[in-house]
C-alpha positions in Angstrom: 107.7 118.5 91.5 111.4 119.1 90.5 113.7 116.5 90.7 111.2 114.2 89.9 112.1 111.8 86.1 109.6 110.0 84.0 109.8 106.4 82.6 108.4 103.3 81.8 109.0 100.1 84.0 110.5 98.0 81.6 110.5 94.9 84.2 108.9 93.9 87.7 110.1 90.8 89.5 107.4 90.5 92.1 109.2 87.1 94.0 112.2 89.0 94.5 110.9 92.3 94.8 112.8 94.5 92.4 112.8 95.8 89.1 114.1 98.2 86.2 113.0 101.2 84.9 114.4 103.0 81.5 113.8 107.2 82.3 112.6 109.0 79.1 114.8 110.1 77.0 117.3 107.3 77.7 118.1 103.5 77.1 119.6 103.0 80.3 118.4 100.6 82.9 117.7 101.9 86.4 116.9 99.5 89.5 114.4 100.0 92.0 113.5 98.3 94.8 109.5 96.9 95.4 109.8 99.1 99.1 110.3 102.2 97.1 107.1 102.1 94.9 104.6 104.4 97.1 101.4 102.9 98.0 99.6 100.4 99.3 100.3 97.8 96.8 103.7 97.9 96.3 103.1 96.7 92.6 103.8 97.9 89.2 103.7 96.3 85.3 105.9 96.0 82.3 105.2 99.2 80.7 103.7 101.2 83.1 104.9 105.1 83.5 105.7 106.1 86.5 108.3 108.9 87.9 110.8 108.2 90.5 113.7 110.4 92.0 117.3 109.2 91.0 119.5 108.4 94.0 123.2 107.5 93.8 123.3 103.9 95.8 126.1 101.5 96.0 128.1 102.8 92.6 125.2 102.7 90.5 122.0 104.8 90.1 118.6 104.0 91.6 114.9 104.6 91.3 113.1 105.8 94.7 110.2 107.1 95.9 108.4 105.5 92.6 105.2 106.8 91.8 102.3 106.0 89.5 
């Protein structure tokens, strides 16, 4: 689907309900939100791929619509 990146979660803090992930290709850290990853769950892990859409938020990038 276009518009769609690829990356790894690089960490998942499931007591406050957020996280980073690094997009292929680059070093940079994106935050995402636990209410973004689609599913049932709601839970991913440290090292897990996954692809997201980039959305600028409040003056930084973000990770939505996660997907595994």
């Amino acid at each position: 689907m276009e518009g769609r990146s690829k990356g790894f979660v690089q960490s998942f803090n499931r007591r406050g309900g957020y996280g980073f992930v690094v997009p292929v290709g680059s070093e940079e850290q994106v935050y995402f939100s636990a209410e973004d990853i689609e599913g049932a769950e709601r839970t991913v892990s440290e090292g897990q791929q996954v692809s997201f859409v980039l959305v600028l938020g409040d003056g930084r990038f973000e990770a939505k619509e996660i997907r595994l």
